[in-house]
RODO-2510 file (C-alpha; in nm, 4 decimals, decimal comma):
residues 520
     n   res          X          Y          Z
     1     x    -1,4993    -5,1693    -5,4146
     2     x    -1,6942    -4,8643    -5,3977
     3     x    -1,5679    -4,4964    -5,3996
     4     x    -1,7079    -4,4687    -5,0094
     5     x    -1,5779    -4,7945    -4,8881
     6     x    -1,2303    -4,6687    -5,0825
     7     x    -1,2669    -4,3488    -4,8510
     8     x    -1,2853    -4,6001    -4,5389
     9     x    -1,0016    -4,7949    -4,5803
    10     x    -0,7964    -4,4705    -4,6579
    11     x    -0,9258    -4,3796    -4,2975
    12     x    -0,8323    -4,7050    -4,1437
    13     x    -1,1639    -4,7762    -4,0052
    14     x    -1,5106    -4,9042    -4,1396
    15     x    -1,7621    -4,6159    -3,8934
    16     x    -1,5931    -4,3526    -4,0912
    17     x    -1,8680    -4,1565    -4,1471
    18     x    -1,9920    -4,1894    -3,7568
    19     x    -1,6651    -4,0441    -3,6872
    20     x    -1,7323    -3,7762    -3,9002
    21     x    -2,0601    -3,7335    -3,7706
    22     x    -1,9975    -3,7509    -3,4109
    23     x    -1,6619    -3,4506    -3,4453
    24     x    -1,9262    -3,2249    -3,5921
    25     x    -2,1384    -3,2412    -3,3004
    26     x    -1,8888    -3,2308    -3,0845
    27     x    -1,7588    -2,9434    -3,2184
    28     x    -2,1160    -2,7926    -3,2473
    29     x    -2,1884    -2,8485    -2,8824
    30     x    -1,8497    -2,6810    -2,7776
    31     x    -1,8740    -2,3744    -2,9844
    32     x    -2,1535    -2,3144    -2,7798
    33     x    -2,0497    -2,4060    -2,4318
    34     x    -1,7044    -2,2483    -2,4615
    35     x    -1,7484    -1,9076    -2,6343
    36     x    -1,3566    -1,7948    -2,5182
    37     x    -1,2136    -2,1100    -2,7376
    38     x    -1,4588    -2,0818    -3,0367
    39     x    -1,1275    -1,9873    -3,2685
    40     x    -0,9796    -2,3076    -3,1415
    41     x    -1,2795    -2,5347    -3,2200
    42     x    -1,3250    -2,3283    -3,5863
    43     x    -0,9437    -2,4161    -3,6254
    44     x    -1,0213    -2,7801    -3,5466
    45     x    -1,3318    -2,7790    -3,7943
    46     x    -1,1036    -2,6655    -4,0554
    47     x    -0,8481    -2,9197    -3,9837
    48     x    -1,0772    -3,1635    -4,0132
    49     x    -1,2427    -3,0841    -4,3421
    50     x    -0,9191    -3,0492    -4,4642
    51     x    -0,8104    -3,4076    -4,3622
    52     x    -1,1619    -3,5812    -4,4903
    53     x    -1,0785    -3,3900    -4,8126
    54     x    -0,7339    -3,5657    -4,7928
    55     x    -0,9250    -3,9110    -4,7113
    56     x    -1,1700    -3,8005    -5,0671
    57     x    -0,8146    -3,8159    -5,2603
    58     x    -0,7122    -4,0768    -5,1024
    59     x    -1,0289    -4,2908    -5,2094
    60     x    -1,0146    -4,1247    -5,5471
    61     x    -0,6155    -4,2570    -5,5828
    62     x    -0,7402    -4,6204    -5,4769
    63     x    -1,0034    -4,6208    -5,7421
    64     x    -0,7386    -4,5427    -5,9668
    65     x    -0,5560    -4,9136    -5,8988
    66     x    -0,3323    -4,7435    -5,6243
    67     x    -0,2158    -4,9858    -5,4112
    68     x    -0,2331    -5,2467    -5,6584
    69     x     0,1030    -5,1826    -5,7666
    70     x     0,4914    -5,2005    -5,6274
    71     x     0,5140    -5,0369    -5,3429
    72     x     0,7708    -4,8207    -5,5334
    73     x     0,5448    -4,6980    -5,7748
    74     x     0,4826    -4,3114    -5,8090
    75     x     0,1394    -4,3728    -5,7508
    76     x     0,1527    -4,5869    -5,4214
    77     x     0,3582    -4,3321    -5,3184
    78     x     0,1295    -4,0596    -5,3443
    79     x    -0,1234    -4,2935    -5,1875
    80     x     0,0886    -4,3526    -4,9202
    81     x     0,2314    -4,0318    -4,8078
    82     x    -0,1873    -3,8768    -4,9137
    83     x    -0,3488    -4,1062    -4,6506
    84     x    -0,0563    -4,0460    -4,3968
    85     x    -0,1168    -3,6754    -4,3767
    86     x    -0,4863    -3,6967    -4,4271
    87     x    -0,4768    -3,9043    -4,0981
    88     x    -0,2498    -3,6434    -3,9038
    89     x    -0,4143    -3,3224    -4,0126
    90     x    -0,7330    -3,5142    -3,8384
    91     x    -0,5370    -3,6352    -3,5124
    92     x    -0,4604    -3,3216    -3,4772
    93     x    -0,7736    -3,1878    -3,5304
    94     x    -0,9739    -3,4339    -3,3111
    95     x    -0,6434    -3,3618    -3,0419
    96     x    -0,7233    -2,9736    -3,0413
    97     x    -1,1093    -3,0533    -2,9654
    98     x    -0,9886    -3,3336    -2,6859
    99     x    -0,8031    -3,0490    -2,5430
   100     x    -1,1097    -2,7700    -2,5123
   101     x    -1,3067    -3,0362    -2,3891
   102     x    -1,0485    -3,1499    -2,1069
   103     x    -0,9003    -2,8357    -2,0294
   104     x    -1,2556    -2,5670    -2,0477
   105     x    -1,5166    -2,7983    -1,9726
   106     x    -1,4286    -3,0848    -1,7429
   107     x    -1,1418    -2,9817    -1,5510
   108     x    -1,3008    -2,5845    -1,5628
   109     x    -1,5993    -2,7964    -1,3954
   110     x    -1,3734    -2,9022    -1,0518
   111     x    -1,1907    -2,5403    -1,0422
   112     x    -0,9040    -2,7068    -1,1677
   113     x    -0,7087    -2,3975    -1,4217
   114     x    -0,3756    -2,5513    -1,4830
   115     x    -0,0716    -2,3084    -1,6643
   116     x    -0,1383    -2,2974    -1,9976
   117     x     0,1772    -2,3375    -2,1214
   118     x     0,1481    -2,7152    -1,9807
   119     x    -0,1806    -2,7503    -2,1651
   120     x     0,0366    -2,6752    -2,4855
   121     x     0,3317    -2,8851    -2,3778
   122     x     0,0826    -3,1586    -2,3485
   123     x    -0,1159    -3,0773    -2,6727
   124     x     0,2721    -3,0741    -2,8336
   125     x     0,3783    -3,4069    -2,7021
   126     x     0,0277    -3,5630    -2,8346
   127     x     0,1377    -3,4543    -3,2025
   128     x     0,4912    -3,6290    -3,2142
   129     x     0,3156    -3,9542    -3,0355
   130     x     0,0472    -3,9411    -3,3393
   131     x     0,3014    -3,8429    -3,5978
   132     x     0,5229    -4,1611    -3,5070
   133     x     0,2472    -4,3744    -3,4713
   134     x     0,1042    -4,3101    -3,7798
   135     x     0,4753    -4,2866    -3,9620
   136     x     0,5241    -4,6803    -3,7756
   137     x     0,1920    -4,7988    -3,9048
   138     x     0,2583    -4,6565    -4,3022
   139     x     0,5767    -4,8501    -4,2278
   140     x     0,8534    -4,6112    -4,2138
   141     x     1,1416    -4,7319    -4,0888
   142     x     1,2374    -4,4878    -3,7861
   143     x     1,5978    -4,6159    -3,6794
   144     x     1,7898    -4,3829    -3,8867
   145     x     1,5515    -4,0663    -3,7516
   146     x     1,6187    -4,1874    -3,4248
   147     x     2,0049    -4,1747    -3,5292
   148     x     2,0425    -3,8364    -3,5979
   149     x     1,7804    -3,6599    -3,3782
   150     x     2,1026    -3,5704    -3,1598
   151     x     2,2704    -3,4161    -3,4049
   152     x     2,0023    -3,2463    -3,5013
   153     x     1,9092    -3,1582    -3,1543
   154     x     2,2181    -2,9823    -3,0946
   155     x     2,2257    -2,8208    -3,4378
   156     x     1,8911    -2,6523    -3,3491
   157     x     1,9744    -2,6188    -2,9874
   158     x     2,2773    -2,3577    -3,0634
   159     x     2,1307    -2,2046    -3,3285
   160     x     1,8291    -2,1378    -3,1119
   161     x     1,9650    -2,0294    -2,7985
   162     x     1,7939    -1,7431    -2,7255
   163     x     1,4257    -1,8538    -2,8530
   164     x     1,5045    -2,1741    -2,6376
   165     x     1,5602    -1,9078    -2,3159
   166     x     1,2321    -1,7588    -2,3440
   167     x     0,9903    -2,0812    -2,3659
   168     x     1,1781    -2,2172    -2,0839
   169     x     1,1028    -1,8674    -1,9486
   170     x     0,7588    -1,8812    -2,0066
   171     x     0,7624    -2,2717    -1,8765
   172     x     0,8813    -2,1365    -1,5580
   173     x     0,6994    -1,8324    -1,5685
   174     x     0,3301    -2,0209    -1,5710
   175     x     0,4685    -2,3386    -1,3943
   176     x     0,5899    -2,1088    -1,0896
   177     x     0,2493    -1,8704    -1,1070
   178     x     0,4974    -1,6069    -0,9787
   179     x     0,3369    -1,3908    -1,2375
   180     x    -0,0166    -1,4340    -1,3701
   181     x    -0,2435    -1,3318    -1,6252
   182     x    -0,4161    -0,9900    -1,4447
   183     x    -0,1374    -0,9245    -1,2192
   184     x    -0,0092    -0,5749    -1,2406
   185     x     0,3487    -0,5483    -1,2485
   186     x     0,6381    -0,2687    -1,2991
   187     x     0,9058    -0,3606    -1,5162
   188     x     1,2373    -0,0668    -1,5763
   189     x     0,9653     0,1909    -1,4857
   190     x     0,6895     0,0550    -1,6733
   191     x     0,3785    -0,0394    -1,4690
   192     x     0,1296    -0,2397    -1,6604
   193     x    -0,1290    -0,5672    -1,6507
   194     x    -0,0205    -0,9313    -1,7747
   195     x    -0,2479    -0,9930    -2,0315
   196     x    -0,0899    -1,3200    -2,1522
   197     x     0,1716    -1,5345    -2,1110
   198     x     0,2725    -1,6793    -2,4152
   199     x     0,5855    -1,9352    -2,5423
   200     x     0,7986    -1,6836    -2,6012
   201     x     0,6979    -1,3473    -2,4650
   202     x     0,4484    -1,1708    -2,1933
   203     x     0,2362    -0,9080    -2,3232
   204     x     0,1601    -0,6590    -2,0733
   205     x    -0,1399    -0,3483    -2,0995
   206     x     0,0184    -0,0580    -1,9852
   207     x    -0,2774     0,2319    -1,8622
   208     x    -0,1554     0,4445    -2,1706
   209     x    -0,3682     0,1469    -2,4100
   210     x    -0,0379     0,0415    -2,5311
   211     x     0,1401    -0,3505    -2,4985
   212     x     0,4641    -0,4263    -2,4088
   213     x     0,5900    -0,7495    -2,5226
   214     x     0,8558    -0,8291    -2,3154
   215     x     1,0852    -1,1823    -2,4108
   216     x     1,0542    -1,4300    -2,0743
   217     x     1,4268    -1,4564    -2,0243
   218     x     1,4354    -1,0794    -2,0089
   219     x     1,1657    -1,1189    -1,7307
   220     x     1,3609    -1,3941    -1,5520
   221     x     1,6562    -1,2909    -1,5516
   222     x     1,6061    -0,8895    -1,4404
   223     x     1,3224    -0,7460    -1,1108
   224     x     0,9833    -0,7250    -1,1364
   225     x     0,7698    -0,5492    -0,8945
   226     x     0,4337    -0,7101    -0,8300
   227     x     0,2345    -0,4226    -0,7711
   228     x    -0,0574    -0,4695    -0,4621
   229     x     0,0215    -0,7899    -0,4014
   230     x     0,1168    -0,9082    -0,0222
   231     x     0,0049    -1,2234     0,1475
   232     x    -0,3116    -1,2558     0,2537
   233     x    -0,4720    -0,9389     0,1559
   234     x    -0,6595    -0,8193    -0,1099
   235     x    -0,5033    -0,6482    -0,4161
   236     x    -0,4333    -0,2849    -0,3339
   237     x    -0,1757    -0,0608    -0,3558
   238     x    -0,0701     0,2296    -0,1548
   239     x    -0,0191     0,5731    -0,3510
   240     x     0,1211     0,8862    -0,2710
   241     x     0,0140     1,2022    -0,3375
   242     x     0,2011     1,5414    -0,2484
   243     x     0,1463     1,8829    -0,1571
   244     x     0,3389     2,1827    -0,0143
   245     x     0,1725     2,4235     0,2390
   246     x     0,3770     2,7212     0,3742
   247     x     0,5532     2,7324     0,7050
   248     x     0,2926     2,9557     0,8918
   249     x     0,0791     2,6514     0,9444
   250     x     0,1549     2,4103     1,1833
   251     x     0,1990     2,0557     1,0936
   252     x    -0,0584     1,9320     1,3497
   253     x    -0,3020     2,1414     1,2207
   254     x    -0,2747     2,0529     0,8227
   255     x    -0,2799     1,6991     0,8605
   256     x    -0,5931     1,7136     1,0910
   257     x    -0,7514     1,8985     0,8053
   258     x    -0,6875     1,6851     0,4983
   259     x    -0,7496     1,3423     0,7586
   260     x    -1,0598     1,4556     0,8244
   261     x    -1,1523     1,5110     0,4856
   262     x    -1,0156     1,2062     0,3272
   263     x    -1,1819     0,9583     0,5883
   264     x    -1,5495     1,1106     0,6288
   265     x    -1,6638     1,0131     0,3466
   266     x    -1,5471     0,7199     0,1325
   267     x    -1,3908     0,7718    -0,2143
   268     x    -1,4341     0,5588    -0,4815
   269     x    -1,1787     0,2898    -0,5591
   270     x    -0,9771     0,3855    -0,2275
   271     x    -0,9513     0,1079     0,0314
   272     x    -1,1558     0,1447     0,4226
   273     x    -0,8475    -0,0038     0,5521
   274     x    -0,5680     0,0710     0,5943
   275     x    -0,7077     0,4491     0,6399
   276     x    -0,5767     0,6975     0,4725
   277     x    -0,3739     0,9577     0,6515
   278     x    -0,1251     1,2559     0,5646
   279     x     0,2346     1,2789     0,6737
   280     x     0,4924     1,5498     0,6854
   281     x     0,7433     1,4350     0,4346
   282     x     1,0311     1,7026     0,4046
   283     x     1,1032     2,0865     0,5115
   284     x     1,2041     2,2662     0,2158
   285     x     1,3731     2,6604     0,1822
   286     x     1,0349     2,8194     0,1753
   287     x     0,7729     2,5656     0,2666
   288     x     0,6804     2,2252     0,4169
   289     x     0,6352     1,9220     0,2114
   290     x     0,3295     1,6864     0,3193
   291     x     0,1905     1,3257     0,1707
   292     x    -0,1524     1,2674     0,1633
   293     x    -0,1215     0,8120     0,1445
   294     x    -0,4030     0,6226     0,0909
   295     x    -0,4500     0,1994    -0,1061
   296     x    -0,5880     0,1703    -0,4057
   297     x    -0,8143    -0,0704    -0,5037
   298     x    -0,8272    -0,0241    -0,9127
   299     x    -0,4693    -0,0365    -0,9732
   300     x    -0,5682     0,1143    -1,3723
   301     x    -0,7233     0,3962    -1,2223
   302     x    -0,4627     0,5921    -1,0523
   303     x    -0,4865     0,9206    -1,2452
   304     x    -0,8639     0,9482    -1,1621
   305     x    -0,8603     0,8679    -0,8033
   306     x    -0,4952     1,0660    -0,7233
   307     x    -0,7543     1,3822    -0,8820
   308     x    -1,0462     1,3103    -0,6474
   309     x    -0,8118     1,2960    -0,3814
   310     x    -0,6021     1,5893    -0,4666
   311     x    -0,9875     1,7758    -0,4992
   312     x    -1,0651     1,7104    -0,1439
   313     x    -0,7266     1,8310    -0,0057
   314     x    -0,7350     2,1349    -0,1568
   315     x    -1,0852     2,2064    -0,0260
   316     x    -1,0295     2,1086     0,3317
   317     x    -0,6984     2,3466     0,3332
   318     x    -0,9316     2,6135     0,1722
   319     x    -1,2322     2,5411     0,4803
   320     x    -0,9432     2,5231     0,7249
   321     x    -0,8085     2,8529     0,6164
   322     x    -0,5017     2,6661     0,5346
   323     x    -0,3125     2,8077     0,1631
   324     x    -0,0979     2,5760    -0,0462
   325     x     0,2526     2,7360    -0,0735
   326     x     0,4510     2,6886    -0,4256
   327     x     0,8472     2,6582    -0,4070
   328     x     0,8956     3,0469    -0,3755
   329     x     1,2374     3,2664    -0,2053
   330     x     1,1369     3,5446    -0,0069
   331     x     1,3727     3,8011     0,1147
   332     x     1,2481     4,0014     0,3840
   333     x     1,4723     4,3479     0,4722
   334     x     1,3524     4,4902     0,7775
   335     x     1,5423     4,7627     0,9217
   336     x     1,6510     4,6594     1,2669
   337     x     1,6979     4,9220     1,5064
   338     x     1,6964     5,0119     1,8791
   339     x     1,3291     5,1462     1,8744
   340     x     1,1967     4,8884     1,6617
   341     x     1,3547     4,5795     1,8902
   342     x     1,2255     4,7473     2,1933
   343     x     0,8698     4,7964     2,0676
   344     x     0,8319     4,4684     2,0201
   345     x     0,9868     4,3051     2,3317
   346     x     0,7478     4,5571     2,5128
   347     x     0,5236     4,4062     2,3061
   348     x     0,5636     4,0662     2,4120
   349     x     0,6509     4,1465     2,8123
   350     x     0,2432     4,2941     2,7791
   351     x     0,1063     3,9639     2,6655
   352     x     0,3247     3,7662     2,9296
   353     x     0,2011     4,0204     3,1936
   354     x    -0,1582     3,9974     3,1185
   355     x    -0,1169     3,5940     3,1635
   356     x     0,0548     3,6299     3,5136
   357     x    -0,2110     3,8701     3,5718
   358     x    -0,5038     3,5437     3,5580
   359     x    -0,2474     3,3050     3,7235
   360     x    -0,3506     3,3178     4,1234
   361     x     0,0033     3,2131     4,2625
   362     x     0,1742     3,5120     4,1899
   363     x    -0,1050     3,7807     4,3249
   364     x     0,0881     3,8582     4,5784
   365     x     0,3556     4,0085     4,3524
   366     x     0,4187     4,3295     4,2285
   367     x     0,3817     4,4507     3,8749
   368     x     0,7558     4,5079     3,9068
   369     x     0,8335     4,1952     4,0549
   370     x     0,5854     4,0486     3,7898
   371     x     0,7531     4,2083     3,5412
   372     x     1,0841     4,0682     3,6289
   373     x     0,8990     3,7433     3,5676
   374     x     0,7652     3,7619     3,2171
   375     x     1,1205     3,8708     3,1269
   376     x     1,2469     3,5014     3,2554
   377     x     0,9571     3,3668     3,0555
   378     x     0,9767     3,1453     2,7454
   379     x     0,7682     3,0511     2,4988
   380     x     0,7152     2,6231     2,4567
   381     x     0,5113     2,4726     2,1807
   382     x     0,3947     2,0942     2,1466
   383     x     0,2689     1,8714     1,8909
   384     x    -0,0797     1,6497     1,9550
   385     x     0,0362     1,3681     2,0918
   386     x     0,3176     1,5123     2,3076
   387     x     0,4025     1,4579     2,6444
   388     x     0,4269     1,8063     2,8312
   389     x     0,5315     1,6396     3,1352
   390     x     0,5542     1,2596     3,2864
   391     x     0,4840     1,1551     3,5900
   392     x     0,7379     1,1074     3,8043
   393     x     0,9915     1,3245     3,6326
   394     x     1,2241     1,6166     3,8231
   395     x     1,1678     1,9000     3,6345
   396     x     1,1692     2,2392     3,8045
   397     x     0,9182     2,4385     3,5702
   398     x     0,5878     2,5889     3,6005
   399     x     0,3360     2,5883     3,2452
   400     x     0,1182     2,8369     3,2091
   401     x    -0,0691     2,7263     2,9042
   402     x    -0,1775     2,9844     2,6351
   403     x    -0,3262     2,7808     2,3548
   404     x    -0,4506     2,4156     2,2957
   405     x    -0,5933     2,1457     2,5024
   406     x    -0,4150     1,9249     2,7047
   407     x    -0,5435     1,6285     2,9392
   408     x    -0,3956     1,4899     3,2964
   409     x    -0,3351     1,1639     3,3185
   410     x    -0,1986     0,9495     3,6592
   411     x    -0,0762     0,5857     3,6483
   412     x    -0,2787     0,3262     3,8437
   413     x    -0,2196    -0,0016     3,8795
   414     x     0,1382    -0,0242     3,7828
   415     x     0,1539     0,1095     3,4204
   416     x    -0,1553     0,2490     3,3533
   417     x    -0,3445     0,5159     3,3190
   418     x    -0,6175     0,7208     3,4068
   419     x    -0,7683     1,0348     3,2545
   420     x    -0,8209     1,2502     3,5698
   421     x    -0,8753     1,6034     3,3708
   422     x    -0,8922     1,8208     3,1132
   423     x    -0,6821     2,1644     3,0827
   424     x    -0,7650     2,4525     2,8746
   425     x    -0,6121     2,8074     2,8057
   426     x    -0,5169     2,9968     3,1159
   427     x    -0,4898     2,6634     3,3382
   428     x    -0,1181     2,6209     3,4889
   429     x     0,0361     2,3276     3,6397
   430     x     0,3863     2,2129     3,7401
   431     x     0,3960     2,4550     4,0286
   432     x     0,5001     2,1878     4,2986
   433     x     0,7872     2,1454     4,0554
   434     x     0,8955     2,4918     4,0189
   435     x     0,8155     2,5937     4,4217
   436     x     0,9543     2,2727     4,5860
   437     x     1,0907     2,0434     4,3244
   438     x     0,8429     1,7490     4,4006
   439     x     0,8384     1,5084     4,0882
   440     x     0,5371     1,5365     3,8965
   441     x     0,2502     1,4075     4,0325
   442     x     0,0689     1,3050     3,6784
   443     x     0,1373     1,3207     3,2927
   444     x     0,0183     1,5882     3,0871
   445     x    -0,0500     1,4689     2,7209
   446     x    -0,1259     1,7388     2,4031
   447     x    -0,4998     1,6436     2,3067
   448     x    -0,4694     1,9794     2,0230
   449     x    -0,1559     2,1931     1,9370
   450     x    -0,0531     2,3241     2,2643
   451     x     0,1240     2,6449     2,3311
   452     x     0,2584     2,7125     2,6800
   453     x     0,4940     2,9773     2,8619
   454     x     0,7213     2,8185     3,0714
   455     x     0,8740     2,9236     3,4050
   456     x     1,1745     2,7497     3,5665
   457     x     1,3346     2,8161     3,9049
   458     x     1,6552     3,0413     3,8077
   459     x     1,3620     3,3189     3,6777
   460     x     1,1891     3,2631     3,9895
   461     x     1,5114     3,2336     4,2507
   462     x     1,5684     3,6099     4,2427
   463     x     1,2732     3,7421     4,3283
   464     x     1,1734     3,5141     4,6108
   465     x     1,5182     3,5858     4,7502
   466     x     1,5051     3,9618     4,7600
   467     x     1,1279     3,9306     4,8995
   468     x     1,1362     3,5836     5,1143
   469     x     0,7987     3,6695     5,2094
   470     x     0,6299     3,6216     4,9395
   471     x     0,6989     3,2425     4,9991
   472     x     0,4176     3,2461     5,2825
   473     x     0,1704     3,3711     5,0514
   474     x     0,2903     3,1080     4,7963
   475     x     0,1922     2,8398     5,0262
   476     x    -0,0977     2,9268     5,1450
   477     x    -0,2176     2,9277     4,7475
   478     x    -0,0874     2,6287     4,7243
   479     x    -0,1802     2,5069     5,0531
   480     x    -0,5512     2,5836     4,9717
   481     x    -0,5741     2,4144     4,6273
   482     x    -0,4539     2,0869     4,7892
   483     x    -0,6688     2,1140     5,0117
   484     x    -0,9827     2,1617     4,8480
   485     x    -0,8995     1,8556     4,6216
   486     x    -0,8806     1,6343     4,9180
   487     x    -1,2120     1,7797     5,0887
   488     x    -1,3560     1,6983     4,7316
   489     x    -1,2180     1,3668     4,7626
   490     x    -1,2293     1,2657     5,0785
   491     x    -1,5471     1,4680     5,1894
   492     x    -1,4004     1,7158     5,4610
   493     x    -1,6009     1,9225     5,6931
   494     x    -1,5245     2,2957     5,7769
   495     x    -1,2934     2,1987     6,1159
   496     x    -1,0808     1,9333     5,9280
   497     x    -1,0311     2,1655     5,6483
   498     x    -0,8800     2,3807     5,8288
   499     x    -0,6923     2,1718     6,0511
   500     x    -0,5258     1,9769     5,7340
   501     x    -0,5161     2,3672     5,5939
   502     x    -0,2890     2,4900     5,8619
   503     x    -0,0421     2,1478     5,8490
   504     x    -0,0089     2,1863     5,4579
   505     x     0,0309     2,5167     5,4586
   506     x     0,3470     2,4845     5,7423
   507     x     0,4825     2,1777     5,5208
   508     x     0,4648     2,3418     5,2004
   509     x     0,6528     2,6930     5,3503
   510     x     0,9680     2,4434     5,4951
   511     x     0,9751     2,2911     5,1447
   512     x     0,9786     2,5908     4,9561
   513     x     1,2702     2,7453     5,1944
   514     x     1,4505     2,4600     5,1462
   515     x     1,4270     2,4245     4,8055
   516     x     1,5079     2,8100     4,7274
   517     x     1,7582     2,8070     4,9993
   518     x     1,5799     3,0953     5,1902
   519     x     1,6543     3,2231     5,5456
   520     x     1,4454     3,1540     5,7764
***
């Protein structure tokens, strides 16, 4: 026989070159259609040159009389044991191309990406089904391997125990697809991206450009936060970023500021929705702790965007006239005396006075009398968003608003409601409240940061009961403003004006004795 035909029969088949022929192409063709597995098919190649040099010695031992001989002789032996590997390095070899062009080119072409670690379980059970085929067919006798694989089993299982944990780890890992390759995840502090999932360990990118290789029983068995993931919407995550502006500013007023700044314009890698917004986190000794929260879309680029976003809060506080406060202790010594306490509640009795001085219901008073008033006076602020008053409530107080904007709102229709008007600085309301103790006849909602002096009855009681007069003039102020409303409304001429003018008035005077107990 010749040296080639020697080569077949060492391969077990007579198209041994075709087969030859037909790997290299295949190999060839994937190499080029599967860039990401070229070290796989290279590794294959290799394999495979390395078995047909096997199947060359193999040939060469044949034309040498092996196989001629006892089947115990050294060099049928050598022939034997040759041609046996020779044929496994190549099932492997032709296995490991099967498996690029199953797993990245056929199923890759339905969207089918099973776990990888089942594409190497598989790959791993094709190798022991080759090895014992090919052991069967060079006729080893396999009863007495068969024996003692349970010995051996548990040998290796014991000593193994915790290399065992992590591949079943990893099995459960990529079988489960709790965690997958590109999924950020924190781990005892340590936030990072899966770049692999391997047999035995996970490999994770941290933003620092260093790897953690964590074992996969350490990630079964302990937490791991999967960072911007939730159900059913995209992959962002919210983060925090926090500032400290001193207590002179109100609340409202920073958190419209760095709002307005964060959602004019949109930043880069921060998520349209949810919106960002600010919050008021803490009050601290010296200042007040805020949150400016917004979802990020880049999870590596926190650093980055937390500085664009910090940039913009500091320059809307700067345009708003708003200062960022540092953690700071103050002591303030002031030296309290007589004089300097009665300067400034003079002080404060002249503002008061000047705002009873624009408020028409109490013209009729005198600057004494008026003065006795401002002293009963007390000062009420309110957030945006508050409720000054609700309609229907018994509350027997009079606002006299001195900063802000505030809108009037009456329920129609059961519960809802209607925007009826608009109140500004020097507008007052509540005065059917504090003059007869009618429940309020609408709700008055904060639109801005609202400050208001409030006036209840026990300020008021004294001085309509020393002057009961001064109740008439009341209601005809009040009289005439209810009036006017309803010849708005209802489209009064001159004689019915007056008419409904002199009833209200009369009602309005009983009510007001009544309520202030006056004699009549």
């Amino acid at each position: 026989m010749s040296f080639w035909q020697n080569v077949q029969q060492a391969a077990g088949m007579s198209g041994y070159f075709w087969v030859v022929l037909g790997f290299l192409v295949a190999a060839f063709v994937l190499f080029a259609l599967v860039p990401a597995e070229r070290r796989r098919v290279r590794g294959s190649v290799l394999l495979f040159a390395l078995s047909f040099a096997g199947m060359l010695a193999g040939g060469t031992l044949m034309s040498y009389g092996a196989g001629e001989h006892g089947p115990a002789s050294p060099l049928n032996t050598a022939l034997r044991w040759t041609v046996w590997l020779a044929r496994f390095i190549e099932a492997v070899a032709i296995i490991n191309l099967t498996s690029v062009l199953l797993f990245d080119v056929l199923l890759d072409a339905i969207r089918l990406k099973p776990p990888r670690i089942m594409r190497d379980l598989l790959i791993a059970f094709t190798y022991i089904v080759a090895a014992i085929t090919l052991l069967s067919q060079s006729g080893v006798d396999l009863t007495g391997i068969v024996a003692t694989s349970a010995v051996i089993t548990a040998v290796v299982g014991f000593s193994l125990q915790d290399t065992l944990g992590n591949i079943m780890g990893g099995m459960a890992l990529q079988m489960e697809r709790t965690i997958g390759v590109g999924d950020w995840v924190r781990i005892d502090q340590q936030e990072g991206m899966v770049k692999e999932i391997r047999w035995r360990q996970t490999s994770i990118e941290t933003r620092n450009w260093d790897t953690i290789v964590i074992p996969n029983s350490v990630l079964m068995k302990g937490q791991v936060t999967l960072l911007g993931r939730r159900t059913g919407s995209p992959r962002q995550h919210r983060q925090w970023v926090y500032f400290n502006v001193d207590f002179r500013f109100a609340p409202v007023d920073v958190i419209d500021a760095v709002e307005r700044a964060l959602q004019a314009e949109p930043i880069p890698n921060v998520a349209l929705e949810p919106k960002p917004h600010c919050i008021v986190v803490d009050f601290m000794d010296s200042y007040a702790r805020y949150a400016a929260r917004y979802w990020l879309t880049d999870l590596a680029l926190t650093d980055p965007t937390d500085s664009v976003v910090r940039s913009r809060i500091y320059f809307a506080l700067r345009r708003a006239g708003i200062r960022l406060s540092i953690p700071a202790q103050s002591l303030f010594i002031t030296e309290e005396d007589s004089k300097r306490r009665e300067r400034k509640r003079d002080e404060e009795i002249e503002r008061r006075l000047e705002t009873l001085s624009r408020v028409e219901l109490f013209q009729s008073l005198t600057d004494e009398e008026r003065k006795q008033l401002a002293a009963g006076m007390s000062v009420v602020p309110f957030a945006r968003g508050e409720a000054i008053t609700r309609q229907g409530a018994e509350a027997h107080w009079l606002y006299i608003m001195t900063k802000g904007e505030a809108e009037v709102r009456v329920a129609v229709d059961g519960n809802l409601s209607k925007k009826v008007a608009t109140l500004h600085e020097g507008d007052f309301f509540g005065e059917m409240g504090l003059m007869t103790g009618e429940p309020r006849a609408a709700t008055i909602i904060a639109l801005t940061s609202v400050e208001c002096y409030r006036l209840d009855k026990e300020s008021f009681h004294a001085i309509i009961s020393s002057r009961p007069e001064i109740a008439e003039d009341i209601s005809h102020v009040l009289a005439r403003r209810r009036v006017e409303l309803d010849a708005v409304r209802l489209g009064l001429n001159e004689e019915a004006k007056r008419q409904r003018m002199k009833h209200a008035q009369g009602d309005l005077l009983r009510r007001i004795t009544s309520f202030f107990t006056l004699e009549k």
